[in-house]
KOLKEFI-977026 format. One record per residue (C-alpha): x, y, z; residue in one letter. Coordinates in pm, 1 decimal. Layout:
! KOLKEFI-977026
[site [X,Y,Z],'a']
...
! end
This chain:
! KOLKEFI-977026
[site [800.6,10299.7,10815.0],'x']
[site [1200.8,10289.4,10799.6],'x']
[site [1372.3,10493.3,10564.5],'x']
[site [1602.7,10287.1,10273.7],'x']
[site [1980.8,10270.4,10364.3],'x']
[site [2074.7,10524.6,10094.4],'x']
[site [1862.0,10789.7,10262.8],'x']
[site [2021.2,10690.5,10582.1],'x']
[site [2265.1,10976.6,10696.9],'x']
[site [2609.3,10902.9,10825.2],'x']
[site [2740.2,11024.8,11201.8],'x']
[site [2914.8,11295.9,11153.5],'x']
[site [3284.4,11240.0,11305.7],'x']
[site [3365.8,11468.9,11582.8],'x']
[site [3568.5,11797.5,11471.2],'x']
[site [3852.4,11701.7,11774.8],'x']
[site [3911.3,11398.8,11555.9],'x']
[site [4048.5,11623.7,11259.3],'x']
[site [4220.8,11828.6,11507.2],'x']
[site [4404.0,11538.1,11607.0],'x']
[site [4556.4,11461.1,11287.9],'x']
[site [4619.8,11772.7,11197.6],'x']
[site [4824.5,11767.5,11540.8],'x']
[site [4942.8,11437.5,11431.3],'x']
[site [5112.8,11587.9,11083.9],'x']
[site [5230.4,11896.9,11258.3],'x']
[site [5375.1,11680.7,11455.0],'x']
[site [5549.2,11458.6,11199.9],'x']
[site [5681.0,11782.0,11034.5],'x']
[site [5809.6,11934.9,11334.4],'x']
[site [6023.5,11589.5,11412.3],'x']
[site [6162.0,11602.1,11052.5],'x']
[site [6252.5,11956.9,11109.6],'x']
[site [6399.0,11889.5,11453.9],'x']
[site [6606.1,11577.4,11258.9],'x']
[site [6715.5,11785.1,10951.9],'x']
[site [6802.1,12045.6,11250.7],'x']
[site [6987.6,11867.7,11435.2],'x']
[site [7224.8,11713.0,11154.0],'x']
[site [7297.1,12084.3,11095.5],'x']
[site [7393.2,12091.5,11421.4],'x']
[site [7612.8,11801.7,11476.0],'x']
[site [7826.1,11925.3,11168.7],'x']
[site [7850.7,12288.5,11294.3],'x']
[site [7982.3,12155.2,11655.3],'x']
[site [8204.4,11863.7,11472.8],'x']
[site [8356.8,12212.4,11274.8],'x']
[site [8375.4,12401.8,11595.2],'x']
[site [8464.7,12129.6,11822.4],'x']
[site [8232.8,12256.1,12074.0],'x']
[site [8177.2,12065.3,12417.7],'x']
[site [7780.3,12208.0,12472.4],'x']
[site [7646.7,11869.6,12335.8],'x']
[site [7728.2,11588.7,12555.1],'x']
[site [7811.2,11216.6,12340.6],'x']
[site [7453.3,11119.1,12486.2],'x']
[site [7257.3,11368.6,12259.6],'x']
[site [7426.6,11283.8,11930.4],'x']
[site [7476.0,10911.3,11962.9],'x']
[site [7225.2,10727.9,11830.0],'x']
[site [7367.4,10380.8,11808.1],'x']
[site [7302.1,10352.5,12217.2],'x']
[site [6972.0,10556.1,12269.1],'x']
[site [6648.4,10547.7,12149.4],'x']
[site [6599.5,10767.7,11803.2],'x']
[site [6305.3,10892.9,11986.5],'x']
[site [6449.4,10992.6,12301.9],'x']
[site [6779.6,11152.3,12130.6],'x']
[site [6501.0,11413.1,11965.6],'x']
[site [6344.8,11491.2,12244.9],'x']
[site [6677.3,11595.5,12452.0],'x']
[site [6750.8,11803.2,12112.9],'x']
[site [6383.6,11976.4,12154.4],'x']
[site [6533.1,12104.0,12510.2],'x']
[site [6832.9,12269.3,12354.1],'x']
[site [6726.3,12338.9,11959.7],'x']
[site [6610.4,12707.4,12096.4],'x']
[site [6936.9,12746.8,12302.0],'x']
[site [7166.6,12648.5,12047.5],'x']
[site [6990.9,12858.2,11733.8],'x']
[site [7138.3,13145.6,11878.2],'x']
[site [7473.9,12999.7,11916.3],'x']
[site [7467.0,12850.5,11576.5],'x']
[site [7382.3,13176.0,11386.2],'x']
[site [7724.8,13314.2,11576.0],'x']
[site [7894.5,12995.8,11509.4],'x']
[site [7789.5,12991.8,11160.6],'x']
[site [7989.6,13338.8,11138.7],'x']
[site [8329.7,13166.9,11292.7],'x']
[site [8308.5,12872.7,11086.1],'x']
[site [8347.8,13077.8,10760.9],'x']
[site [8655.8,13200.4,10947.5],'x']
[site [8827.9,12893.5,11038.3],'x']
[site [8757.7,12740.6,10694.8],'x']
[site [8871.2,13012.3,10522.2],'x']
[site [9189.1,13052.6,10736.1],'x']
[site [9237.2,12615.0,10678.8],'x']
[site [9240.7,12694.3,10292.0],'x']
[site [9468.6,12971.7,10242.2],'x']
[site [9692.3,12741.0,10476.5],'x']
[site [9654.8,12441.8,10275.5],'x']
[site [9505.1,12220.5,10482.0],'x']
[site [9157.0,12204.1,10371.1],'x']
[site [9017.0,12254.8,9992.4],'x']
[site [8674.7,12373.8,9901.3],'x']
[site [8622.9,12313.7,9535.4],'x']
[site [8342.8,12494.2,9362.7],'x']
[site [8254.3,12640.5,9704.8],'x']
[site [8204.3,12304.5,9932.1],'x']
[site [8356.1,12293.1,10219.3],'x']
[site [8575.0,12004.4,10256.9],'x']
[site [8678.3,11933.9,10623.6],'x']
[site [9083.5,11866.3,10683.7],'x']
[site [9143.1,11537.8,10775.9],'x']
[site [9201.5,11622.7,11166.5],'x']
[site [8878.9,11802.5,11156.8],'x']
[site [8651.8,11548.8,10960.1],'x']
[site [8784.4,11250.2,11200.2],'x']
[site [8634.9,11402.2,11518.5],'x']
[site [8320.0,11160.0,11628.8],'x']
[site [8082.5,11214.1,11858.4],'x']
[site [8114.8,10832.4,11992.9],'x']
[site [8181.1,10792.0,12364.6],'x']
[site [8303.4,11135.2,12461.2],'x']
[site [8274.4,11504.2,12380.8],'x']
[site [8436.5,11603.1,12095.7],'x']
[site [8760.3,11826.1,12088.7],'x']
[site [8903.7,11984.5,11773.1],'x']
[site [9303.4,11849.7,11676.1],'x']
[site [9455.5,12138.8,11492.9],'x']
[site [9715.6,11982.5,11249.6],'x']
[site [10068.3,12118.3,11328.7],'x']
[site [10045.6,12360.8,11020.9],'x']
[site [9735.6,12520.9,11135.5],'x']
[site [9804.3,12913.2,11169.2],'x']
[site [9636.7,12921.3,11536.4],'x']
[site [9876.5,12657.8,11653.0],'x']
[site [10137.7,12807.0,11845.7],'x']
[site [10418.4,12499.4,11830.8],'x']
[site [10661.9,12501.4,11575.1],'x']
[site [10619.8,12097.9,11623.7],'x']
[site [10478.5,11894.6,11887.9],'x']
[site [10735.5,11727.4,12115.3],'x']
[site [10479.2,11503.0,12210.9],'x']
[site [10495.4,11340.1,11825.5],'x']
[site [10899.9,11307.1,11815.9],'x']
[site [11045.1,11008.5,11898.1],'x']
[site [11461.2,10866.5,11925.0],'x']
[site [11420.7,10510.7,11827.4],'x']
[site [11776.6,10332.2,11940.2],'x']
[site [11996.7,10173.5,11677.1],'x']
[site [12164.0,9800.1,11727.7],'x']
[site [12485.0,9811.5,11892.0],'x']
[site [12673.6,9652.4,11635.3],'x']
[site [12568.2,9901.2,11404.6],'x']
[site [12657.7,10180.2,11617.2],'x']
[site [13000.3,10043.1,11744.4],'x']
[site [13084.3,9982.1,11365.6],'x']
[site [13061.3,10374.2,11313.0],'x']
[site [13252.0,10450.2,11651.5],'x']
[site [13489.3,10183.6,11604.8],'x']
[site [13744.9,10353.0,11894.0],'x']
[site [13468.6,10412.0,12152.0],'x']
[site [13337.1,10063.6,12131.9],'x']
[site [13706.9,9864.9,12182.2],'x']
[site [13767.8,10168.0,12465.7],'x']
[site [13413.0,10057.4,12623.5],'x']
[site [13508.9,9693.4,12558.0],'x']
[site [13868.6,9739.3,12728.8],'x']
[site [13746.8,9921.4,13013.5],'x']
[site [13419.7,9844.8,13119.6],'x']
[site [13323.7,9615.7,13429.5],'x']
[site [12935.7,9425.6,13391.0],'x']
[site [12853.8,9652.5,13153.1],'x']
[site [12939.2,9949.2,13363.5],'x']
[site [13178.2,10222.5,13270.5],'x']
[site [13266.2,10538.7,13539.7],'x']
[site [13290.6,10816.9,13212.8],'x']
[site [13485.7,11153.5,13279.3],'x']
[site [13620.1,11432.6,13033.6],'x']
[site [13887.5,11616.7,13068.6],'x']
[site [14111.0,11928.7,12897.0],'x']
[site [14382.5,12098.4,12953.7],'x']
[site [14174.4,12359.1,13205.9],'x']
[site [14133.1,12096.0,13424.8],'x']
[site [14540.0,12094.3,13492.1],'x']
[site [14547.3,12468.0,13613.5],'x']
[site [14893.5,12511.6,13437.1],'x']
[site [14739.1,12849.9,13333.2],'x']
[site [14610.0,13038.2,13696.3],'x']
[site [14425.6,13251.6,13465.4],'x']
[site [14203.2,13022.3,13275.5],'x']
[site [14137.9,12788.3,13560.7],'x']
[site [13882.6,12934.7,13764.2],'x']
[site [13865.9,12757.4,14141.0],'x']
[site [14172.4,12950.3,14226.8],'x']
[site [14437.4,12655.7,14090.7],'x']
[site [14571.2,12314.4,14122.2],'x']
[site [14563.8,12041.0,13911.4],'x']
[site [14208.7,11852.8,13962.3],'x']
[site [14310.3,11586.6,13703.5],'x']
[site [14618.1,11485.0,13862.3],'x']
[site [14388.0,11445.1,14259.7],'x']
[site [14142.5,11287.2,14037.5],'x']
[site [14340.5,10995.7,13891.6],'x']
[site [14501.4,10960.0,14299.2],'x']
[site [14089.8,10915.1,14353.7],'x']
[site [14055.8,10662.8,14129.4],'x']
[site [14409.2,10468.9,14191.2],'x']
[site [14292.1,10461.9,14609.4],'x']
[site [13932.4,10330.8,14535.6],'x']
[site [14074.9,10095.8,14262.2],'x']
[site [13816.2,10235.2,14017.5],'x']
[site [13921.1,10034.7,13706.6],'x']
[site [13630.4,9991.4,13501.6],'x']
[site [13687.6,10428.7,13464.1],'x']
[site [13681.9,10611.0,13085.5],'x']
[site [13829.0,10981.9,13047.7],'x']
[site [13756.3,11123.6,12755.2],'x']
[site [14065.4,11368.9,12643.6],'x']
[site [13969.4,11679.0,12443.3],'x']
[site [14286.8,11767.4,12373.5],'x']
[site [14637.5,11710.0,12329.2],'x']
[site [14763.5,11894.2,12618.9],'x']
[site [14577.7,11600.7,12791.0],'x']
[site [14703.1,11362.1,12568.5],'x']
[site [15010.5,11423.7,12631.7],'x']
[site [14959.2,11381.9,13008.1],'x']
[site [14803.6,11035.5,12977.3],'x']
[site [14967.8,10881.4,12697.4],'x']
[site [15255.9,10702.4,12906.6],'x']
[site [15016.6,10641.4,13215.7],'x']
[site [14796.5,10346.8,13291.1],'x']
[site [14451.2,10506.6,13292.3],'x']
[site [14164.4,10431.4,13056.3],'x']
[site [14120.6,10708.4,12791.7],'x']
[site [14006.0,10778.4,12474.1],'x']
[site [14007.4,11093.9,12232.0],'x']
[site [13701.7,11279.6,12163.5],'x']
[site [13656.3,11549.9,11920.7],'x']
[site [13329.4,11802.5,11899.6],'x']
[site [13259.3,12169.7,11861.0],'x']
[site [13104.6,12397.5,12027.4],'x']
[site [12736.1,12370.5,11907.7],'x']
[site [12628.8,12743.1,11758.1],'x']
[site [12368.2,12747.0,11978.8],'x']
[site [12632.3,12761.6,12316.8],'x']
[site [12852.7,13019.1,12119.1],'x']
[site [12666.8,13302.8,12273.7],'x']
[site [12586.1,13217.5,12596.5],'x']
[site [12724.4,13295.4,12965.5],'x']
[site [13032.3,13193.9,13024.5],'x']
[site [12988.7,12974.5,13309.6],'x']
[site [12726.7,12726.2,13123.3],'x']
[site [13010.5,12738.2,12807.7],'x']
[site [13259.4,12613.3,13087.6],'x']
[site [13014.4,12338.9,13160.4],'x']
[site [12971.0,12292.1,12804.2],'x']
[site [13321.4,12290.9,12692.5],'x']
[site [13434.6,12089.0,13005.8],'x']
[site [13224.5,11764.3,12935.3],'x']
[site [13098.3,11807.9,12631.2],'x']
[site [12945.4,12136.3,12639.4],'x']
[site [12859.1,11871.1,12894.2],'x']
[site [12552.6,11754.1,12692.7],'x']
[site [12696.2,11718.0,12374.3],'x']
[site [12951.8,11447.5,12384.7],'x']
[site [12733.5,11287.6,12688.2],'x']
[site [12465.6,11372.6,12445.1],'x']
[site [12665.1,11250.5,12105.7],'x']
[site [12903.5,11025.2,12332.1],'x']
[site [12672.9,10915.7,12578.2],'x']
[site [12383.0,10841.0,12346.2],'x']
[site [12663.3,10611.1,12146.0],'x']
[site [12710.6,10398.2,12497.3],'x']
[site [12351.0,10388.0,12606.3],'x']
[site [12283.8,10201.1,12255.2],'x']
[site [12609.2,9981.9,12289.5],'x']
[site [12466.0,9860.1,12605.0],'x']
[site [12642.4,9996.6,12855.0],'x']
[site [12547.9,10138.2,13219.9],'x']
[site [12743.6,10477.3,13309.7],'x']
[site [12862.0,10644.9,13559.0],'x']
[site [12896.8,11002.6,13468.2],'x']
[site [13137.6,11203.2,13698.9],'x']
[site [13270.2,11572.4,13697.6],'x']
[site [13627.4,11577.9,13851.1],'x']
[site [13564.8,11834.0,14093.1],'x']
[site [13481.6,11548.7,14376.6],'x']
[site [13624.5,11300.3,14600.3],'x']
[site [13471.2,10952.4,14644.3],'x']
[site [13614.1,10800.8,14949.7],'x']
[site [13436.6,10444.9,14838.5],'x']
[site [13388.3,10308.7,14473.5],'x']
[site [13099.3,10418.9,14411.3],'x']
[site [12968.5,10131.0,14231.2],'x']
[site [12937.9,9929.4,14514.6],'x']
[site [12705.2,10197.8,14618.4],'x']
[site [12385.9,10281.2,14313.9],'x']
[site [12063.3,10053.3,14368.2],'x']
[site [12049.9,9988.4,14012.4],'x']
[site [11659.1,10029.6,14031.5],'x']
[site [11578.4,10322.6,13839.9],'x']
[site [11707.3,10475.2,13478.6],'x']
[site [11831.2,10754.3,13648.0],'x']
[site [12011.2,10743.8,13971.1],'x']
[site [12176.3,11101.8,14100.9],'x']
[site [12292.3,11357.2,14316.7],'x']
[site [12092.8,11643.3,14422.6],'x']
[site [12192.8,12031.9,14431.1],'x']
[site [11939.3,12016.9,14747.5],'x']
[site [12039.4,12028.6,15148.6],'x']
[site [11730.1,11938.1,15280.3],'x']
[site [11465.8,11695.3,15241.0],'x']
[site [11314.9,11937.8,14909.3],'x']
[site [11644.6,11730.2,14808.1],'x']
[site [11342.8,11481.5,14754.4],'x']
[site [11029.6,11629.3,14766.5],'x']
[site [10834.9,11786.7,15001.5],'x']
[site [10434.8,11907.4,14973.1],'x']
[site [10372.1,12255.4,15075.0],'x']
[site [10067.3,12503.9,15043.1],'x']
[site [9963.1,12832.5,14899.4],'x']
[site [9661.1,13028.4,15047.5],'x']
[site [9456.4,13258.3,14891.5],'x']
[site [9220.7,13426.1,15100.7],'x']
[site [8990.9,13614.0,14822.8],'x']
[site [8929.4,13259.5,14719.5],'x']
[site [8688.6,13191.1,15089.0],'x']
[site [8634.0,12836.7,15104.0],'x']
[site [8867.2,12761.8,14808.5],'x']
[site [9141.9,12956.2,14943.9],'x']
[site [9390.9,12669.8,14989.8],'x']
[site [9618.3,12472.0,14707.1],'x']
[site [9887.6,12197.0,14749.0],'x']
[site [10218.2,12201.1,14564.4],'x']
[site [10533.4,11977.2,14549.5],'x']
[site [10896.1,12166.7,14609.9],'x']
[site [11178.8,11949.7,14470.5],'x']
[site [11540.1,12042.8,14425.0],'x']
[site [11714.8,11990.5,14093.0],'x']
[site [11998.5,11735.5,14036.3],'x']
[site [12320.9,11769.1,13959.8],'x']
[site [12438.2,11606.1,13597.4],'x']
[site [12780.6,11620.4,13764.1],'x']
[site [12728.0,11270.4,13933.2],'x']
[site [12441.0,11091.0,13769.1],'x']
[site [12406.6,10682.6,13691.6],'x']
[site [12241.3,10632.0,13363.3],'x']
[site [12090.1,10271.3,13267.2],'x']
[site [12144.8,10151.1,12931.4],'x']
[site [11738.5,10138.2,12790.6],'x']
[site [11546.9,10323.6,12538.0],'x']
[site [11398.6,10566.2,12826.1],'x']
[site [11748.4,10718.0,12899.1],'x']
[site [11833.1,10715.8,12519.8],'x']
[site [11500.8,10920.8,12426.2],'x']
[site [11591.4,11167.5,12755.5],'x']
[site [11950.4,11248.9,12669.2],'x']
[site [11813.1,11246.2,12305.7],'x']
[site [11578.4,11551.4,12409.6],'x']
[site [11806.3,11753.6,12636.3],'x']
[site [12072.4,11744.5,12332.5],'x']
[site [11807.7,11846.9,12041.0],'x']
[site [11663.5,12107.5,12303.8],'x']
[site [12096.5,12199.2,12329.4],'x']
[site [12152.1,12161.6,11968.0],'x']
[site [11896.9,12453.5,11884.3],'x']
[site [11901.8,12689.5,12187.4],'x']
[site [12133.4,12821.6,12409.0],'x']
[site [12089.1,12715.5,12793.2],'x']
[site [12281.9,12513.3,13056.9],'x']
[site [12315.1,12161.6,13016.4],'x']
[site [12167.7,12072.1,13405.8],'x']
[site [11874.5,12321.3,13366.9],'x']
[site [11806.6,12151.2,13050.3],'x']
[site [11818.9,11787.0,13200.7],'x']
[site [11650.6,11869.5,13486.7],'x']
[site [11350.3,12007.2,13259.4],'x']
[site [11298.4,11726.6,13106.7],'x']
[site [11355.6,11474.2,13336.5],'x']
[site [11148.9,11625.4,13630.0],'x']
[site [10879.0,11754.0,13451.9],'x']
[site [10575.2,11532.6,13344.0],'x']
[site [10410.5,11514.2,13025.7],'x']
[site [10151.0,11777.5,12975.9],'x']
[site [9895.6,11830.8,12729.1],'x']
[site [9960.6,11820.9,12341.1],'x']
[site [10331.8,11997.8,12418.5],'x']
[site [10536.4,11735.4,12608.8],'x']
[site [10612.4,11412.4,12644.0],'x']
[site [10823.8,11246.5,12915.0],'x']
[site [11087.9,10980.9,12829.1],'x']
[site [10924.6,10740.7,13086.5],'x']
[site [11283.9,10734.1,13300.9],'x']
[site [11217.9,10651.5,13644.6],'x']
[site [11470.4,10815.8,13931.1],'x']
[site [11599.0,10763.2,14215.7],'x']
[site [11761.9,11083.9,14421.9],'x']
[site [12115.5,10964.2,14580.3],'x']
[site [12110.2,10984.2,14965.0],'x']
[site [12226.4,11338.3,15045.5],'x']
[site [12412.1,11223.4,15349.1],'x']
[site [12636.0,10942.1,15152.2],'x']
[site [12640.4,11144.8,14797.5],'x']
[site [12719.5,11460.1,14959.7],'x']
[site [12736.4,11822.5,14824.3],'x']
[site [12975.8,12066.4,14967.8],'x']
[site [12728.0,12287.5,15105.8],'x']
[site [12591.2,12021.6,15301.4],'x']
[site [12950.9,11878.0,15410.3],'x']
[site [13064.7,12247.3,15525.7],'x']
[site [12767.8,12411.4,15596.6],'x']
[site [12420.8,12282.2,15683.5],'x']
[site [12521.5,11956.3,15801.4],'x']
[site [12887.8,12058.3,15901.9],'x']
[site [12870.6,11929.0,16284.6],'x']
[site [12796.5,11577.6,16183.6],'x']
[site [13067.6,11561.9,15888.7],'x']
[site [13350.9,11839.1,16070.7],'x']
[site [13256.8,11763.6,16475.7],'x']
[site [13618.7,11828.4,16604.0],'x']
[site [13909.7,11582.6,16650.3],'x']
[site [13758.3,11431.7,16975.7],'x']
[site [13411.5,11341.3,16828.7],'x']
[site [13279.4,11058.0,16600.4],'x']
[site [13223.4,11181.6,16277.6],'x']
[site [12998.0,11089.9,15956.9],'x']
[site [13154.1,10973.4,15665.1],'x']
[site [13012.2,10986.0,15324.5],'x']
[site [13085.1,10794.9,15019.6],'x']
[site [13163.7,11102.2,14783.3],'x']
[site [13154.0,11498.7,14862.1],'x']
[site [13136.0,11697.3,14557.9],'x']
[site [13243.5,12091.5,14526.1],'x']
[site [12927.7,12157.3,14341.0],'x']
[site [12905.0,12497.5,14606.3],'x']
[site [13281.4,12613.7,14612.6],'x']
[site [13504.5,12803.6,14423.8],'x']
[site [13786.8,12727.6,14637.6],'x']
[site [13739.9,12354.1,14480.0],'x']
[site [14073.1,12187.2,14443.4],'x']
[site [14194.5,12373.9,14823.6],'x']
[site [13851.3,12185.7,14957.6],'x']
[site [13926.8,11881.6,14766.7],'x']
[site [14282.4,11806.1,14907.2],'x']
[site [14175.3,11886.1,15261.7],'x']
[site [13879.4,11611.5,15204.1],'x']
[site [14154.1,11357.8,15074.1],'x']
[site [14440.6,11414.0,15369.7],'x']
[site [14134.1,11356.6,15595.6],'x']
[site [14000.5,11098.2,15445.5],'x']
[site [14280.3,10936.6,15284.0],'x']
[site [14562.3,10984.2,15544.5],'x']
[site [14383.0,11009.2,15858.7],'x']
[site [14428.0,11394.7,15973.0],'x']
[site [14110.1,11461.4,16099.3],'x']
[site [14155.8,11815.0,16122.7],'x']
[site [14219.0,11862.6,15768.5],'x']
[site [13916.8,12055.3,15663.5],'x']
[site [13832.3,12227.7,16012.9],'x']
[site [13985.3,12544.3,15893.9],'x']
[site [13791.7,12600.5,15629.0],'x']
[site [13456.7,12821.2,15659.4],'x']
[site [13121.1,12695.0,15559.7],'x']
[site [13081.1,12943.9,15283.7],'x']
[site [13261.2,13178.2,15012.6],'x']
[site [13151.5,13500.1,15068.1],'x']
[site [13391.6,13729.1,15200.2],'x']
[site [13440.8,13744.7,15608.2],'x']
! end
């Protein structure tokens, strides 16, 4: 006899079955948890601008929803911790953003400065840009931001209407040979001339007359020198500037630079930065020096900056050396490059917007601190960009051969055999010697000329290598 269907009982599901979907919600909960989590997350590191979470665990336009959540599982517990500290130093650098200004937080929400609120978590880790007003940026402004755009050069030789028909007079392709001169530089006054007399000016225009130089400029600062070139036929023009207030204070030999050319930077940084933008190339010269060529038939004309160097050896270009560390074991060992500076005292500038934007930083950097004009250049023309701080002008450089564009320690000292060998031996003959290394300057540079000029090869044999006392 079979019982009637109603009477029939049901199977009674297994109890592992409810289990499993209780697992199943649990489940589901803890996944919304771990996705409510994790948004809590990625604002607290896009705040903090921290580095822990790579792009790969945040991104989800790339990656699988499901796979991003289970790389956060792996780190949730690690990063609680973190976040309940982090939590603490967020309240601190919102707080410090709005009593600077740079971040509001109306009726208590916390409204992310602009710098801050732009960071994404798209294709790298995120880093946190602190505006240049934040209180934990050191930098008064960033250098890197700055920029000297150039003017047209019929705009700027209508303001510097004397310069540009002096340039237009004078010049040779575009090229001008630019010098500056005062009344120190005539030594009537032993007292204020300082390489122990003589008149450099005059043995500077007898330079210029034997290399037939013509495309030359001297800028006269005063009229002592006015006076002296008025009725002669060399190129000059008058400049006026002062003494920034920056230079007023500082040692007297970098004001003697400074007042001598410029404070050198700041006519070749007012006056120089006028003929970069009128197009022209230029050779800037200190008088102190004796080209035995023209000189123009000697720069490359490759680089923006072509010059001498202060060096004697090959660090007159660059040479790689090491540093050793033995607490470091394995480690201990590091490369570095050694590089002498240049010398601003005989230095071929191209007309461009990369040489306008470097002598445009070494005369701001001039114009608000006190320092010497060739430390100055040579900081920002040998030093690369670097972080959020600096920016180079992009000039490329060549160093001027040593042996042609020769200082005077390397004429009378370190390479003194090949340049002074004695009356019976061949010697080497560069194109310009410059007194960068003597005091004795205008005794050295006659002795190079009567040599050089006039054939008495014993001219400068007399004279020692150095000028310490014997």
């Amino acid at each position: 006899m079979h019982a009637s269907s109603n009477s029939r009982s049901r199977p009674q599901r297994p109890s592992y079955i409810k289990f499993e979907a209780l697992v199943s919600l649990c489940l589901l909960l803890i996944v919304g948890g771990v996705f409510y989590r994790s948004e809590q997350l990625r604002s607290r590191f896009r705040i903090l601008g921290a580095t822990s979470l790579s792009a790969a665990h945040v991104n989800t336009n790339n990656e699988d929803f499901e796979l991003v959540h289970a790389r956060l599982l792996k780190d949730i517990a690690k990063f609680n911790a973190k976040a309940v500290a982090g939590g603490q130093l967020e309240k601190q650098i919102l707080m410090k953003h709005e009593s600077s200004g740079s971040i509001q937080m109306p009726g208590g929400s916390q409204s992310l400065p602009k710098a801050m609120s732009d960071t994404a978590f798209s294709g790298s880790a995120p880093s946190l840009t602190l505006s240049r007003q934040d209180p934990t940026c050191a930098c008064e402004k960033n250098p890197a931001d700055v920029t000297w755009p150039m003017k047209p050069a019929a705009e700027v030789a209508k303001e510097n209407p004397e310069l540009a028909e002096a340039l237009r007079k004078s010049a040779k392709n575009n090229e001008i040979m630019l010098a500056l001169a005062n009344g120190i530089m005539m030594c009537k006054n032993s007292s204020i001339c300082w390489w122990n007399g003589g008149n450099i000016l005059e043995s500077f225009l007898e330079i210029i007359d034997h290399n037939n130089i013509t495309n030359h400029l001297i800028g006269v600062m005063d009229d002592e020198t006015e006076r002296y070139l008025k009725e002669r036929k060399y190129n000059w023009f008058r400049v006026t500037i002062a003494i920034p207030e920056s230079q007023k204070n500082s040692h007297p030999a970098n004001r003697v630079s400074t007042i001598k050319y410029t404070l050198l930077k700041q006519i070749i940084q007012v006056l120089l930065k006028q003929i970069i933008q009128m197009g022209y190339h230029t050779l800037i010269t200190d008088m102190d020096l004796v080209y035995l060529k023209n000189p123009f038939d000697h720069i490359h004309r490759d680089s923006d900056i072509e010059i001498q160097t202060d060096g004697f050896d090959d660090m007159s270009y660059g040479v790689i050396d090491s540093v050793h560390d033995p607490s470091m074991g394995w480690g201990a060992g590091g490369l570095f490059m050694k590089l002498f500076t240049t010398n601003v005292g005989c230095v071929w500038v191209k007309s461009n917007q990369r040489t306008f934007t470097l002598m445009s930083q070494v005369s701001d950097h001039l114009q608000r601190l006190a320092g010497w004009d060739q430390q100055v250049f040579n900081q920002y023309l040998l030093r690369p960009s670097y972080g959020n701080a600096f920016k180079h002008s992009g000039c490329s450089l060549r160093v001027m051969d040593y042996m042609l564009w020769t200082n005077s320690k390397i004429f009378f000292k370190s390479q003194r055999s090949a340049f002074i060998p004695g009356s019976t031996a061949t010697a080497t003959e560069p194109l310009m010697v410059h007194f960068n290394y003597h005091p004795d300057k205008h005794v050295r540079m006659l002795c190079i000329m009567d040599r050089f000029f006039k054939g008495n090869v014993s001219a400068c044999d007399h004279l020692p290598p150095g000028s310490a006392p014997k």
